[in-house]
C-alpha positions in Angstrom: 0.0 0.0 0.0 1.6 3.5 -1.2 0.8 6.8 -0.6 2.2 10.5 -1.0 2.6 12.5 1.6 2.9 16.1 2.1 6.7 16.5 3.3 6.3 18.1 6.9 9.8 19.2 6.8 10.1 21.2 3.9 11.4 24.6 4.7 11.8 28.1 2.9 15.1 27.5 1.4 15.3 27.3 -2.4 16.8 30.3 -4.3 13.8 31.7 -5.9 14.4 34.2 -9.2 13.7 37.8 -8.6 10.6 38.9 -10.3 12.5 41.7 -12.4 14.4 38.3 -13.6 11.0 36.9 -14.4 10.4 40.2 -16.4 13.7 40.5 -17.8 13.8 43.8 -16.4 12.7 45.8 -13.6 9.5 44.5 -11.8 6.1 46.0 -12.6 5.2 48.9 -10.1 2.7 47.7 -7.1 -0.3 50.2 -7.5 -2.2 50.0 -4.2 -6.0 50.2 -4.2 -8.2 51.4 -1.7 -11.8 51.5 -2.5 -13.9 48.6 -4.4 -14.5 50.8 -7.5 -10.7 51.0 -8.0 -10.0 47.6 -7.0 -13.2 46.8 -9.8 -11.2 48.9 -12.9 -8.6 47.1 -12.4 -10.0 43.8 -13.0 -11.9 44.5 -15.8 -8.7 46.1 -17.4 -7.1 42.7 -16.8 -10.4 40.7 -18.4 -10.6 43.1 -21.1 -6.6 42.3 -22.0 -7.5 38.8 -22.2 -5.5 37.8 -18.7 -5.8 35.8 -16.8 -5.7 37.3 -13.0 -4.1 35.6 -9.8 -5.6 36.4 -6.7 -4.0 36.0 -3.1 -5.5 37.7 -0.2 -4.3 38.1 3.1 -4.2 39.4 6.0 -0.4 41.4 5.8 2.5 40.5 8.1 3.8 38.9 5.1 6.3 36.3 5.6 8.0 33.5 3.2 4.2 31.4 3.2 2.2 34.2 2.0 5.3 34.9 -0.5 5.2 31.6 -1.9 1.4 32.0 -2.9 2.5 34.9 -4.8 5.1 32.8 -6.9 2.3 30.1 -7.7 -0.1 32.9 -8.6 2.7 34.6 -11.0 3.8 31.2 -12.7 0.0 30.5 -13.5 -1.4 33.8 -14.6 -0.5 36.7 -15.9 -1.4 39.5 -13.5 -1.5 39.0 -9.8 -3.6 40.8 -7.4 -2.9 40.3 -3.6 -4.7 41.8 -0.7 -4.0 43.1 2.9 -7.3 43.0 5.5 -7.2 42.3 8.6 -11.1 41.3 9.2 -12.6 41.8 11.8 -15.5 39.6 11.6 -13.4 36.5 11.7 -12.4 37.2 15.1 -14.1 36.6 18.3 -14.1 38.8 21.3 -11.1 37.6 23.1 -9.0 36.8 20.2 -6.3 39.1 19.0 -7.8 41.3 16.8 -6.3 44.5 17.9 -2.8 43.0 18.7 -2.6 41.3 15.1 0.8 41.8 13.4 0.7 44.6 11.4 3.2 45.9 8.6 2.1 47.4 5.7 5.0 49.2 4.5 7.1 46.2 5.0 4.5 44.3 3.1 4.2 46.4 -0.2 7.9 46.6 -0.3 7.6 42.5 -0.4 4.8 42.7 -2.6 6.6 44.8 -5.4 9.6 42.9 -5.2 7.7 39.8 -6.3 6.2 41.5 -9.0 2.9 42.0 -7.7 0.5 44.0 -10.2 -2.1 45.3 -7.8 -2.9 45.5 -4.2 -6.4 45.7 -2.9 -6.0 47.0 1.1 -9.7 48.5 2.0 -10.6 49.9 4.8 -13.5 48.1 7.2 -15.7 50.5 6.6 -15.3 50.3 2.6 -15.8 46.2 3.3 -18.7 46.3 5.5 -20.8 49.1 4.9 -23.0 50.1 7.7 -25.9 48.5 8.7 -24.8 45.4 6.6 -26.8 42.0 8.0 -25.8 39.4 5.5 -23.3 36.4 6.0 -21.9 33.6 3.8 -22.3 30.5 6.0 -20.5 26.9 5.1 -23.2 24.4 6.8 -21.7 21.8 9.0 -18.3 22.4 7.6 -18.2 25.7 9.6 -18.0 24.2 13.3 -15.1 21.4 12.9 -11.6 22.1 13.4 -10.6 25.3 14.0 -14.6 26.4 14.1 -15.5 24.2 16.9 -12.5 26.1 18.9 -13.6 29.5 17.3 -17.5 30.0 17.0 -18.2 32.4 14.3 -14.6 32.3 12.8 -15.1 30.4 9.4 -18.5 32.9 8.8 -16.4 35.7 8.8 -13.5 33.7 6.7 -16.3 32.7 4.3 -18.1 36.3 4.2 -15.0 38.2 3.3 -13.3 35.8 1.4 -16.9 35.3 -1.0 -16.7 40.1 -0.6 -13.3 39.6 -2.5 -14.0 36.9 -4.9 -16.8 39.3 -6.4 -14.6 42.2 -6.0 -11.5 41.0 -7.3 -13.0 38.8 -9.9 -10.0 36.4 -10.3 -9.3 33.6 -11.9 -7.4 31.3 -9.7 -7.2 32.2 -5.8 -4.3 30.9 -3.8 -4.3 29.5 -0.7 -1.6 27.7 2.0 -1.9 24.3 2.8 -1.1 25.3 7.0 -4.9 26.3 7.0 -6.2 23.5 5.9 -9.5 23.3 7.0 -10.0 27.1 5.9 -9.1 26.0 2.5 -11.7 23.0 2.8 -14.5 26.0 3.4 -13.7 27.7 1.0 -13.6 25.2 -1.6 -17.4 23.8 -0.7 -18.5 27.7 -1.0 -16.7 28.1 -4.4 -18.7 24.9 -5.5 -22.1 25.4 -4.0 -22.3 28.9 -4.8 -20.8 28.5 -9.0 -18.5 31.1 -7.9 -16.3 31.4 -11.7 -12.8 31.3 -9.8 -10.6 28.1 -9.3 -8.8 27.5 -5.6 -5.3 26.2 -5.7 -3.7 25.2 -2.8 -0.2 25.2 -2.3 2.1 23.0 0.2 3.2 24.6 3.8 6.1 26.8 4.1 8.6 25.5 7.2 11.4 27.1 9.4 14.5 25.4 9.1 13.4 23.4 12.4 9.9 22.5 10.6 7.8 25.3 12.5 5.0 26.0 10.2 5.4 29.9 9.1 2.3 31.8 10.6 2.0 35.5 11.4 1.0 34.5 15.1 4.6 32.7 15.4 5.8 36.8 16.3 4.0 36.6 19.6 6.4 33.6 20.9 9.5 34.6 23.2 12.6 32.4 22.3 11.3 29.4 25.3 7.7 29.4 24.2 9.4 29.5 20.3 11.6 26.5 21.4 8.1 24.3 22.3 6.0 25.4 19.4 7.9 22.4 17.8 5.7 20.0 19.2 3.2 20.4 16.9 5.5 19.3 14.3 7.4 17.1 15.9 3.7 14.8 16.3 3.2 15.4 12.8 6.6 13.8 11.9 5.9 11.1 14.7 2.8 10.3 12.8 3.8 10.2 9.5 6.9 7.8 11.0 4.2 5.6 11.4 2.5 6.0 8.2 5.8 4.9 6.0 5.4 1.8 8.5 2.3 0.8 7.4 0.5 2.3 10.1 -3.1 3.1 8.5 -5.5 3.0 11.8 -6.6 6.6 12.6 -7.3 5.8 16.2 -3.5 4.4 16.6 -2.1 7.8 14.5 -3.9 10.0 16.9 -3.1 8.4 20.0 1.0 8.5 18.9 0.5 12.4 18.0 -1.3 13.4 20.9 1.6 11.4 23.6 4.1 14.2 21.6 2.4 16.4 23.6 2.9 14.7 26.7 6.6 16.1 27.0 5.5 19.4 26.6 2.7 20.0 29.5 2.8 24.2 28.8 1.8 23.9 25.7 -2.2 23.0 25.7 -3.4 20.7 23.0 -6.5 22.2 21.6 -6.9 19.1 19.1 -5.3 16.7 17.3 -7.8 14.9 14.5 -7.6 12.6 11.7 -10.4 13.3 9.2 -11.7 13.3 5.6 -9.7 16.5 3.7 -13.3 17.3 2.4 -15.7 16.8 4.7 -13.7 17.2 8.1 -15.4 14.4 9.1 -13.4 11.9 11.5 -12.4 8.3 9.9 -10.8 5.5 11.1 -8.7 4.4 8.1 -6.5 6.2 6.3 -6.3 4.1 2.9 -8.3 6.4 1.2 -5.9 9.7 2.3 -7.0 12.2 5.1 -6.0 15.3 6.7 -3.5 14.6 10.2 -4.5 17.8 12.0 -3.6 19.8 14.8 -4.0 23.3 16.9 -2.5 24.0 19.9 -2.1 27.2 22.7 1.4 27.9 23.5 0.8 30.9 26.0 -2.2 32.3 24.5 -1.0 32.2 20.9 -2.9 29.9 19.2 -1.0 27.3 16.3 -1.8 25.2 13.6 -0.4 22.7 11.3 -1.4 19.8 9.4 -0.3 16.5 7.4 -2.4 15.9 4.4 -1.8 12.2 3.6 -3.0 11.0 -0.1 -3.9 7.8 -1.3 
């Protein structure tokens, strides 16, 4: 029995050409859009070309992840829109909305190097206009994972995420692998709503020890740093396993969740082996699953994930 694995301990290393290398020149200027209107024109111009348009939104405090996104979106379209919003809606009330890493000018100067086209950074107000009441709600999807821990969270992922699809209008959207079950969302809305855009998800991006890249990873001091690890050191345990044989969820569970035995200040949240489409646990993992995990270290909140296919 054979399968492919996603390699936990890849890691942000390769030797990637500039994008004025890509142009044979200097890289295109970064025109940053506020409002929806401008953000609107620009698409069209792209459509009207006869481009095809890249789309990768985030939420800023850019880092060698969100860069690699950028990379995919350039080597499979032509023009590549990114965006910068921190959303509010995604957020609960003792989360850390207003402590959330922010950068912008740090971002657009990462952003232009890779030969970004356009960047779409609105303001709340121009993304939720007052008095707004609707939501874009993922049924059943929307409370496993990550939205069991955080009520509410995937209905503001979804709501936003379904604003910029009709705003931006792109053609492919690009999305990281780390937030898996995000990307699983996303991918149902896409389908059940005929949205006329295509999701590509693209592999995690690893520190040289294997800590998953995330924004949130700037709230750990250098101890609390040193056992964020565990997350993926159960994620290699597991997949140790798995290139054994091992194919019984219950068993690869139980030998990721002892990893976190040795590290009693860092508070498992969950560790689940489930279907990569429904999120729905299973007991075998012939037929490929997601290995995933979340975990507090301090009050920063981590994620990571093994996505194991048949």
């Amino acid at each position: 029995m054979f399968f492919r694995f996603q390699n936990v301990g890849t890691v942000a290393s390769a030797v990637r050409p500039s994008a004025a290398r890509l142009y044979g020149g200097e890289a295109p200027r970064l025109k940053t859009l506020r409002t929806i209107t401008e953000m609107r024109a620009a698409s069209r111009e792209a459509r009207h070309s006869g481009k095809r348009l890249g789309f990768v939104p985030t939420m800023g405090a850019l880092h060698q992840g969100h860069l690699s996104l950028v990379r995919a979106a350039r080597q499979a379209t032509d023009v590549v829109a990114a965006s910068i919003f921190v959303n509010p809606t995604q957020f609960g009330p003792n989360e850390d909305l207003a402590k959330y890493p922010r950068s912008f000018e740090r971002d657009c100067e990462l952003l232009e190097k890779e030969g970004v086209e356009w960047l779409f950074a609105p303001s709340v107000e121009e993304m939720y206009p007052s008095g707004a009441v609707t939501w874009v709600l993922v049924e059943e999807l929307s409370n496993k994972l990550d939205g069991r821990s955080r009520p509410g969270h995937f209905r503001g992922v979804t709501t936003v995420v379904s604003k910029l699809f009709h705003i931006v209008a792109p053609d492919l959207a690009f999305f990281g692998q780390k937030d898996a079950a995000q990307a699983a969302i996303i991918r149902r809305m896409v389908l059940d709503l005929n949205l006329p855009v295509e999701i590509t998800v693209c592999p995690i991006v690893r520190e040289p020890d294997g800590l998953a890249m995330s924004s949130r990873n700037a709230y750990l001091d250098p101890e609390q740093r040193r056992r964020a690890l565990v997350l993926h050191r159960s994620l290699t345990r597991v997949q140790e396993l798995i290139d054994q044989g091992e194919v019984s969820a219950t068993v690869l569970a139980s030998h990721g969740r002892k990893e976190f035995a040795a590290e009693p200040s860092v508070r498992l949240d969950y560790f689940e082996v489930v279907n990569p489409d429904t999120l729905d646990p299973i007991e075998d993992i012939s037929n490929g699953a997601l290995i995933a995990v979340a975990a507090y270290i301090g009050s920063t909140r981590l994620i990571d994930n093994l996505l194991v296919k048949r």
